[in-house]
C-alpha positions in Angstrom: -15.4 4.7 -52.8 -17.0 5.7 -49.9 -20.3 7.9 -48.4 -19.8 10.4 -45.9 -21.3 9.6 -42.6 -22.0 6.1 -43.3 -20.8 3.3 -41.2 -21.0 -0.3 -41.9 -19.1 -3.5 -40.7 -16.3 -4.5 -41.9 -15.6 -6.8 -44.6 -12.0 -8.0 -44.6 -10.5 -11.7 -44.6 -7.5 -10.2 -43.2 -6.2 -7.3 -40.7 -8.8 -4.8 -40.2 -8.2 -1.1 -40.9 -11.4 0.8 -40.3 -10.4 3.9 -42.6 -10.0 2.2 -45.4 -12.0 -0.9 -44.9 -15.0 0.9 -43.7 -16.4 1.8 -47.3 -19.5 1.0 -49.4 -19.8 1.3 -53.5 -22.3 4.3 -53.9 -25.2 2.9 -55.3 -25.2 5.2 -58.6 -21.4 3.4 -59.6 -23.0 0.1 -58.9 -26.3 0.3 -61.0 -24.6 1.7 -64.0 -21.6 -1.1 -63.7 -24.6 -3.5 -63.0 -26.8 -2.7 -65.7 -24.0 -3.5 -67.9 -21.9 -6.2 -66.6 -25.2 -8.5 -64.9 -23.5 -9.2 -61.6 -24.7 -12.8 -60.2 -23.0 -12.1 -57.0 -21.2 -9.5 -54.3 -18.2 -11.3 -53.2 -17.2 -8.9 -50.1 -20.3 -7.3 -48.5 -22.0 -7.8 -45.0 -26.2 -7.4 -44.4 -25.5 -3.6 -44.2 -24.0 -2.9 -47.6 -24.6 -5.9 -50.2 -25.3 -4.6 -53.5 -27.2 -7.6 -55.0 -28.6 -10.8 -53.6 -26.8 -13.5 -53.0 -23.3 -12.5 -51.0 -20.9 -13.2 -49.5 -20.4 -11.8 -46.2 -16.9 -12.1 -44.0 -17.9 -15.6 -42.0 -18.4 -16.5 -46.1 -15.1 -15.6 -46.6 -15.0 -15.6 -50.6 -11.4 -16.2 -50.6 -12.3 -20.1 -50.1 -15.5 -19.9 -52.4 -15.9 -20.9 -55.5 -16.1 -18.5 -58.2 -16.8 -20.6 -61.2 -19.6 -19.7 -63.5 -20.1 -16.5 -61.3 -19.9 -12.5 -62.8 -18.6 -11.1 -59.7 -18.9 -7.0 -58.8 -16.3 -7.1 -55.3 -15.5 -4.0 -53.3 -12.6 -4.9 -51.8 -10.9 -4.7 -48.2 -8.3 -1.9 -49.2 -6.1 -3.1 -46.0 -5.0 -6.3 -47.7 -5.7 -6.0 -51.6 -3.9 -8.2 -52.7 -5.1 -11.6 -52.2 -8.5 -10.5 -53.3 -6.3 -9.7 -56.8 -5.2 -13.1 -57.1 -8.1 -14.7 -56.4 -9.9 -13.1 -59.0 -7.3 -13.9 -61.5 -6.9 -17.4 -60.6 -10.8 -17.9 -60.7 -10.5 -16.2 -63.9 -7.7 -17.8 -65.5 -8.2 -21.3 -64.0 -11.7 -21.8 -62.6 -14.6 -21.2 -65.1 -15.3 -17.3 -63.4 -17.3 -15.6 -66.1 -16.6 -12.2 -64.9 -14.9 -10.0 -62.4 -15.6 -6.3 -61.9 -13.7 -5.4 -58.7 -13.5 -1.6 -57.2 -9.7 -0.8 -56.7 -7.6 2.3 -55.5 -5.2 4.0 -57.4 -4.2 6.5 -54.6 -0.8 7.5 -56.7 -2.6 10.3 -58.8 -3.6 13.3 -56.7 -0.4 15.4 -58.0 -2.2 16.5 -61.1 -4.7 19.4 -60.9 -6.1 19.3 -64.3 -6.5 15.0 -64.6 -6.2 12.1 -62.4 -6.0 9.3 -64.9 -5.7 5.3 -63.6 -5.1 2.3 -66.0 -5.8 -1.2 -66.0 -3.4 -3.9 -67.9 -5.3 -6.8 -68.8 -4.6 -10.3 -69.6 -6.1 -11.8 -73.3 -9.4 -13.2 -70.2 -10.2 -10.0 -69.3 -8.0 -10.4 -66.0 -5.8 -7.3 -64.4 -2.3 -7.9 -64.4 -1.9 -4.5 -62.7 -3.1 -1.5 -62.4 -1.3 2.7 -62.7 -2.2 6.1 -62.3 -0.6 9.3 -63.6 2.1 10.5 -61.0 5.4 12.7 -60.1 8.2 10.4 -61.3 10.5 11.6 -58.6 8.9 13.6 -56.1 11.6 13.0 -53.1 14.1 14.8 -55.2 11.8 18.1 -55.5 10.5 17.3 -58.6 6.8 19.1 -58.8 4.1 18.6 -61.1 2.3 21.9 -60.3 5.5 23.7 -60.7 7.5 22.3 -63.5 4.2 21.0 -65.2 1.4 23.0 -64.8 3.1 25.7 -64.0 5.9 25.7 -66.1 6.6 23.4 -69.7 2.7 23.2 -70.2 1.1 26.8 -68.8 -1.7 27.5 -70.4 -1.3 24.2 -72.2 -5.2 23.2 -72.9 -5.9 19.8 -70.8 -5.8 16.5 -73.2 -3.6 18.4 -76.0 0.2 18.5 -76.5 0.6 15.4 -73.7 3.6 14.8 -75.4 5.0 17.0 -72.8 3.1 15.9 -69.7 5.6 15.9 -66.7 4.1 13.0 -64.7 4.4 9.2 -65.5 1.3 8.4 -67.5 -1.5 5.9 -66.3 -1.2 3.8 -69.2 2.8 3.3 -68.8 2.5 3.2 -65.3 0.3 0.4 -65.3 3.0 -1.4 -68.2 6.0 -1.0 -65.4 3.5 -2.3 -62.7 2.9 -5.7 -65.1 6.1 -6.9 -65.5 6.4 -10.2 -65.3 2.9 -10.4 -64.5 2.3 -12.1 -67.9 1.9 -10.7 -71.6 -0.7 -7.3 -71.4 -3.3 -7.9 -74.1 -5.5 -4.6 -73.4 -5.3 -1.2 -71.6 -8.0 0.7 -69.9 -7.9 3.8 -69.1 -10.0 6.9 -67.6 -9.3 10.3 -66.6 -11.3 12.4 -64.3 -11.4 15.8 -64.1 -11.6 18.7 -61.7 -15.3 18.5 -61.5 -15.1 15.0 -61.1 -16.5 14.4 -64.7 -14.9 11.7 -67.4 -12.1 13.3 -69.7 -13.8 12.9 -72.5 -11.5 14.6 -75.6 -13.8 13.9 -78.4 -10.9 12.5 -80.6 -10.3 8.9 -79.5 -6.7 8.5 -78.1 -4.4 11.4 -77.2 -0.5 10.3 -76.2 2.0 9.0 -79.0 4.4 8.5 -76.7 2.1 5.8 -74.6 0.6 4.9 -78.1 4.5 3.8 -79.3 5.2 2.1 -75.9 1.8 0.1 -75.7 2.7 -0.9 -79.5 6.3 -1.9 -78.7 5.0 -4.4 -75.5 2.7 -6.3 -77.8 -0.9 -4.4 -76.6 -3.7 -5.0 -78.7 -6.2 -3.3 -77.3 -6.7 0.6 -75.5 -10.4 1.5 -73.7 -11.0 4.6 -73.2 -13.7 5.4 -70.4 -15.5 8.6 -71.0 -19.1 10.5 -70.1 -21.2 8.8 -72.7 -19.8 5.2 -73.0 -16.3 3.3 -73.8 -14.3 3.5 -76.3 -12.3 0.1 -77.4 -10.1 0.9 -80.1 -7.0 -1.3 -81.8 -3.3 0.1 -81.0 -3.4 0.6 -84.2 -6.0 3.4 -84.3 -5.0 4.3 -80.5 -1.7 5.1 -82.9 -3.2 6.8 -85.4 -5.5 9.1 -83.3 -2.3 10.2 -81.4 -0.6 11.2 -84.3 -3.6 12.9 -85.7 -4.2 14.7 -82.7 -0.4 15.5 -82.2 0.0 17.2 -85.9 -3.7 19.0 -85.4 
């Protein structure tokens, strides 16, 4: 996330990008995430952009801190990711962390015009095992979501109905390809936003069979729906059911 015309320090361990690493969590996403989750610390600020008090700042460096005991909110450096990933899982899995809310990217989904959706697969703790986004399958061969999608085997196709014919890759499969060999996924999350940069909120509860037969067959337990109002955590098995319900509507 970013704000327009702000410019703070950056905040990476490793190589420096400005574009990317140059970016502060809007203070809105924060408080809402903050009044939920009870943050104890930021684990990648600087004195120009911390959202809470105490942080860490780069000469910190939380990569060699403790995380034990901590809930931790942490913007990352989007330049280098990944070690931020793995330290959160391995503070997770292995050293006591309570918590880890962590802002990521998931830069894949822009093809869609009617819903970006991104997915988290999550460990039985809570941890990410990976993460996926709706996107073209194939676009270097010419394949087009506008055109063959949008514009062609779902025109005038009402957004969140008949998904079943969705061109794209879904979020929620995406992020099941992305976790393999990651570990066993124990949960799904998943959010869609829209156009006007609202929630996708369909009212139903879960809309794909097609990701609610996959998500069954890889042993998930769990599927979150983010909306407007608040999550929704359902089992797979009435992520199955509402599919099918919605499906035969």
């Amino acid at each position: 996330m970013s704000l327009v015309g702000f410019r703070a320090k950056n905040h990476p361990q490793q190589a420096t990008r400005d574009d990317v690493d140059d970016r502060r969590t809007p203070r809105a996403l924060f408080d809402r995430l903050h009044l939920e989750h009870r943050f104890t610390i930021d684990a990648a600020a600087s004195q120009d952009n911390a959202m809470l008090s105490p942080f860490w700042t780069r000469e910190d460096d939380a990569l060699r801190q403790s995380w034990g005991r901590k809930r931790v909110w942490c913007n990352p450096p989007y330049s280098d990711i990944e070690p931020w990933v793995k330290k959160a899982w391995h503070e997770m899995r292995y050293q006591g962390c309570d918590l880890v809310v962590m802002l990521l990217p998931a830069n894949r989904c822009e093809q869609c015009s009617k819903i970006k959706f991104a997915a988290a697969a999550m460990d039985d703790l809570g941890a990410i095992l990976a993460l996926g986004c709706n996107h073209n399958p194939r676009p270097s061969e010419g394949w087009s979501c506008a055109t063959d999608c949008v514009g062609g085997i779902r025109k005038g196709v009402r957004s969140g109905t008949c998904v079943e014919r969705c061109f794209s890759v879904h979020a929620e499969q995406d992020a099941l390809l992305n976790a393999a060999g990651c570990g066993a996924v124990h949960e799904i999350a998943v959010a869609g936003v829209l156009p006007d940069g609202s929630l996708f909120d369909n009212g139903g509860g879960f809309y794909c069979t097609v990701c609610a037969r996959i998500m069954a067959a890889a042993g998930v337990e769990y599927v979150t729906i983010w909306t407007g109002v608040q999550p929704k955590r359902l089992t797979i098995q009435q992520a199955w059911d509402d599919s099918y319900r919605l499906a035969t509507a």
